[in-house]
N, C-alpha and C positions, 0 to 999 in steps of 0.2 A: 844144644851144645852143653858137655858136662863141665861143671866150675873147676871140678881138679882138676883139669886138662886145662883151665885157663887161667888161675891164679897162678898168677906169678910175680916178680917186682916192678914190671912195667905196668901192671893193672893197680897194683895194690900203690903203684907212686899217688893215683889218683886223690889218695885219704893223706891227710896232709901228715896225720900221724907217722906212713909208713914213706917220706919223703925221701931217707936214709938208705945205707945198703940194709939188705934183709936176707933173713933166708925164709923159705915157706916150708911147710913138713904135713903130709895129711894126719891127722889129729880123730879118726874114724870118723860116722857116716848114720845117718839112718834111713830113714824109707824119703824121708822130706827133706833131707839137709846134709849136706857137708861139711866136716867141719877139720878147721887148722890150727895148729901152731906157728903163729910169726914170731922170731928171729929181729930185732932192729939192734942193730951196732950200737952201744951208747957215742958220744962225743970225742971221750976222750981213750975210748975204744979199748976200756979195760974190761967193760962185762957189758950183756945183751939186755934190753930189756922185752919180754916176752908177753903175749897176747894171744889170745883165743878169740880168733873167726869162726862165724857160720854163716854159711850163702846156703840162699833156697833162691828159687825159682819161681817164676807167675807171680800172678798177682796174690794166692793165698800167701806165697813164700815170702812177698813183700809184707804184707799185713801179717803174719807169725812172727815174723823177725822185728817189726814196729811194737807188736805185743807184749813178745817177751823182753824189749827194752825199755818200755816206760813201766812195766812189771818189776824185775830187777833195780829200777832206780827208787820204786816208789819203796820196795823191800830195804834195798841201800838205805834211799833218808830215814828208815825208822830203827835199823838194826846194823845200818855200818857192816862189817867184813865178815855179816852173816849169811851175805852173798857177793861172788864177787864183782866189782867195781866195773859197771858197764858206761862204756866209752863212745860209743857212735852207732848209728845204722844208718841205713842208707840204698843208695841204688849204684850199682856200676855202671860210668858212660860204654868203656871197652864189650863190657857182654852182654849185649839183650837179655831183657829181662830177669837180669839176675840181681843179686838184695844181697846185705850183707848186716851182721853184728858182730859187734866188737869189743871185748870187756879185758880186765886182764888175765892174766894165767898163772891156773895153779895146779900142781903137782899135786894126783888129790892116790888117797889108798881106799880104794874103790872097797869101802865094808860100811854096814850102817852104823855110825854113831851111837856109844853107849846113852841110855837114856836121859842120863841125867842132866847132864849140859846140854845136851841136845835138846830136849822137852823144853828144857830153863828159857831157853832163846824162841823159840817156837812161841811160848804163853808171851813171852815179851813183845813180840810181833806183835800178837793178837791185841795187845793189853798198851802200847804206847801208841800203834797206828790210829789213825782218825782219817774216816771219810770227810773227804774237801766240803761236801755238801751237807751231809748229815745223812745221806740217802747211798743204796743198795747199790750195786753193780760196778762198773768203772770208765773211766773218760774214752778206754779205747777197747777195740774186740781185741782178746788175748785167743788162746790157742793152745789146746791139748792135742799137742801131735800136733796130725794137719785139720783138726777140728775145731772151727769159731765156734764161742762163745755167745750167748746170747747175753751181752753185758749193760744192757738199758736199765737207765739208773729206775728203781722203784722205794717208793714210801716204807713199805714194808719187809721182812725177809721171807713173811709166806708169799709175796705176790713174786718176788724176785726166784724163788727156789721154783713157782709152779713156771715161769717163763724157760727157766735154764729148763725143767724138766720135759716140757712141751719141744723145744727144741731140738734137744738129745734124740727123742724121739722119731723125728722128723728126719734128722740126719742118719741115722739108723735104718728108717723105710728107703731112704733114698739109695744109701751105701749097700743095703743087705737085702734088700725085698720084703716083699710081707712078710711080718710076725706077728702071727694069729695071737700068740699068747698076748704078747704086751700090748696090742693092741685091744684086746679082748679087756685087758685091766687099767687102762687108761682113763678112762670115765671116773672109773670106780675111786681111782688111785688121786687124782685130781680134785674131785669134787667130796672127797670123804676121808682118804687115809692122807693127803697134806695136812687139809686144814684142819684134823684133830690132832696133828703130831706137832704142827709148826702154831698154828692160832694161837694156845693156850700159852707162848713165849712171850705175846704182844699184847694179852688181855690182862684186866683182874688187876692194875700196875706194875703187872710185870713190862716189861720193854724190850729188845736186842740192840747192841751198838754194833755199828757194822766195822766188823774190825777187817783189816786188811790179810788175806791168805794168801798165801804160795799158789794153792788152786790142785795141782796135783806133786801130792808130795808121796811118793810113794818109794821104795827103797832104791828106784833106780835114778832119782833123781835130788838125793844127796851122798853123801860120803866123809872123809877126815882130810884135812887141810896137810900133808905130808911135813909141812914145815914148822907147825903148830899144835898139832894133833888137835883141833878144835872144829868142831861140823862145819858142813858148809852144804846150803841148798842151791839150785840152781835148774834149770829152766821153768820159770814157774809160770803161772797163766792163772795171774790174780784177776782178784774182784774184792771189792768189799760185802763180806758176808756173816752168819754166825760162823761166832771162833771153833764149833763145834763140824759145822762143816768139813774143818782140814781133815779131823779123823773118820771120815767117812773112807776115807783113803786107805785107812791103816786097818780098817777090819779082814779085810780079806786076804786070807794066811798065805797068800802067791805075794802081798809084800811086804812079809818078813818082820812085822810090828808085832811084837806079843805084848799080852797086858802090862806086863813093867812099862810100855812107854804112857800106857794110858795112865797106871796110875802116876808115873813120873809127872807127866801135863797136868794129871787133876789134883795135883799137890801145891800148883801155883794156882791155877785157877777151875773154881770150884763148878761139877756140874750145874747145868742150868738146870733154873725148876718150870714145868713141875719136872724133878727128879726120879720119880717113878716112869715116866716116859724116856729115860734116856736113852737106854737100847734099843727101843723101836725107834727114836729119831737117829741112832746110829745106821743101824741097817736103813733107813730110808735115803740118809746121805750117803751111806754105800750102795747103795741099790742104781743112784746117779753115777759114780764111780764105774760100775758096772755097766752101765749102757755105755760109756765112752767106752771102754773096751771094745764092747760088741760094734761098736761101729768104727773104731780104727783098726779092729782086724776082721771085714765082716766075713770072710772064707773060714776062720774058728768057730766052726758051731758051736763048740765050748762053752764061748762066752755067751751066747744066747740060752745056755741052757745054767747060769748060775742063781 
């Protein structure tokens, strides 16, 4: 059963939010999700107040939609209306198997955010969030795409980065079939190019704190608040990790990060040392970036061959 053929105000009375009259408006769609514009009448019925739905399906669509709301809350309590204000999720009783999130709505002007403010609020993230534990990973599996996460909390950010990376992999074999190449440099990549990129962060008194990420932040996943002109990111699929991991995201010229952002970012916080390594730990957190590609679109051979 498709959801936009069944949202409507008799399903949606279910959420005690949408109790009111309403109007629903499809709000566009992706490979995994639906998504809306609700309409609720205020009180005194002088203006609307507005909300963005998305329903997915099954049980990944339950747990994507769970993801990206305790993501968004946790982004919320550190940075307030630097994402917006997510409101509930859930299951629908009316449609089998169908999930729903709920946050408010904004009018956004789909272009990337100039660097400056934008970077500003980004390092602030990294830089005020604090893991609950003191440890890697996060309370729930989040979701790139329709992609889990391997989010099991670890001690370390090399032991956490070599799980997420074993993983990607895995899902990759599974979505695309054999890949002689990456398979061919996985040993290699695991047991020699991690722990001389990532070790050297957590030796010597050097340390990592695990700051809280977006997870994929890439240009199509923020844009300008229409009413405020001020960024705003959103669907994110956090974890606590290095704050250096978010730009792994922004190397790759498909999205649309040129060095101004980097230097914008590394003007509040400063690369990590050893700082001679920084570029190779970039491209290796792009290089993760990259296999989620290849495996949410595995018919692009493209992406297997970046």
């Amino acid at each position: 059963m498709e959801p936009e053929a069944t949202i409507n105000s008799e399903v949606l009375s279910e959420i005690a939010l949408f109790k009111g009259p309403v109007e629903v408006e499809a709000h566009g769609s992706s490979a995994w999700a639906k998504s809306y514009k609700i309409s609720v009448q205020s009180s005194n019925g002088d203006n609307n107040d507005t909300y963005f739905m998305k329903v997915s399906l099954g049980h990944h669509g339950r747990e994507a939609l769970k993801g990206e709301y305790e993501s968004t809350l946790a982004i919320h309590n550190a940075q307030g209306e630097f994402v917006p204000k997510p409101i509930a999720h859930g299951s629908f009783k009316q449609i089998p198997n169908a999930h729903y999130y709920v946050c408010k709505f904004y009018e956004l002007v789909q272009k990337l955010p100039e660097p400056s403010e934008f970077c500003k609020r980004v390092a602030a993230l990294h830089t005020t969030s604090s893991s609950p534990n003191g440890k890697f990973g996060f309370h729930v599996v989040t979701y790139n795409g329709d992609l889990p996460q391997d989010n099991e909390y670890t001690d370390t950010w090399e032991s956490c980065f070599t799980n997420g990376f074993h993983h990607m992999i895995k899902l990759n074999l599974e979505r695309g079939g054999p890949w002689q190449e990456i398979e061919g440099l996985r040993l290699d990549m695991v047991s020699k190019v991690i722990p001389r990129l990532l070790r050297p962060l957590e030796i010597n008194g050097r340390s990592v704190k695990p700051s809280l990420v977006h997870g994929d932040l890439w240009c199509g996943n923020t844009a300008v608040d229409a009413a405020t002109n001020l960024p705003l990111i959103y669907d994110p699929s956090s974890f606590y990790a290095h704050n250096e991991y978010e730009l792994g995201n922004w190397r790759p010229e498909r999205n649309k990060f040129t060095q101004s952002y980097f230097d914008a970012y590394h003007s509040h916080i400063p690369k990590a040392k050893p700082v001679e390594d920084y570029d190779d730990r970039n491209a290796l957190y792009s290089m993760r970036f990259n296999l989620h590609a290849a495996a949410l679109f595995p018919e692009m051979i493209t992406f297997r061959e970046m």
